[in-house]
Steps between C-alpha positions, in 0.01 A plus 500: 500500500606166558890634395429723791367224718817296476711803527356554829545189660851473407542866642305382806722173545823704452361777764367269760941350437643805600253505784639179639841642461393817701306313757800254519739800583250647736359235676684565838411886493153458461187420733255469239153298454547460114814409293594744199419206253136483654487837495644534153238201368174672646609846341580338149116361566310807584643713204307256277184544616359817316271559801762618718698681214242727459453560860835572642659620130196710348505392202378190264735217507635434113530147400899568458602669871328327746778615805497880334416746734630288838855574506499770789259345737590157464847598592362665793267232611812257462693739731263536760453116486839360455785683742452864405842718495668173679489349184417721211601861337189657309610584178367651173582581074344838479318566142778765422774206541281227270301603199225243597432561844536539862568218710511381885678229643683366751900412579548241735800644700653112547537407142508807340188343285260745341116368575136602325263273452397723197650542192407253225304724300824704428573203232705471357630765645692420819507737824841653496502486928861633495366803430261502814554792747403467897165600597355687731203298616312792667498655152326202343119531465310164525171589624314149463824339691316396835234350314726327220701383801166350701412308112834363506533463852126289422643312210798393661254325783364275281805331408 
């Protein structure tokens, strides 16, 4: 566990630098109330608590993949937040493409940089983006978003 700890703080610390790089890049475009690194910080917070996994994942958080499970509407939370199609192109791995899993995330259309705030529990695997394939987001099926969104939207108040 405490491998895993450390693992995710470094993969939070690198995340929340490619978030300054996008926010840098994006600054101008946007009109937003939170910056992609608060954003980005809060998010890597609530996937640890094992309340809130259970609630908007449905299922018991393991000890080893505490962002499992977030992938599709954290990228659509962070969308709807930060710039929307202005900044972003929705983009997915689909299970057929990568033996161990599906996964959602965003491409910030700037920088070209490929964005999830999930992903650590591949290890040591790493998430072969170039592979991603746009995304229709009317296809995705988040059902808890509004309410993950009003958590968030609550956790990033308190800052």
């Amino acid at each position: 566990m405490t491998d895993y700890a450390t693992r995710y703080e470094e993969f939070t610390r690198a995340t929340v630098k490619l978030a300054e790089q996008i926010h840098a890049a994006n600054a101008g475009k946007v009109n937003v109330r939170y910056t992609l690194p608060q954003i980005t910080v809060a998010l890597r917070d609530i996937y640890k608590d094992p309340v809130l996994h259970n609630r908007f994942v449905g299922s018991q958080m393991q000890d080893n993949k505490w962002s499992s499970g977030f992938c599709a509407m954290a990228s659509v939370v962070i969308y709807e937040l930060y710039g929307g199609e202005n900044v972003w192109d929705m983009m997915a791995i689909r299970y057929a493409d990568w033996v161990h899993g599906s996964v959602v995330f965003l491409r910030d259309r700037a920088t070209g940089i490929n964005f999830g705030t999930t992903g650590e529990h591949f290890y040591p695997e790493t998430i072969p983006y170039e592979i991603g394939r746009p995304l229709d987001t009317s296809r995705l099926r988040t059902p808890n978003k509004d309410e993950f969104r009003d958590v968030l939207l609550a956790r990033l108040g308190r800052e």
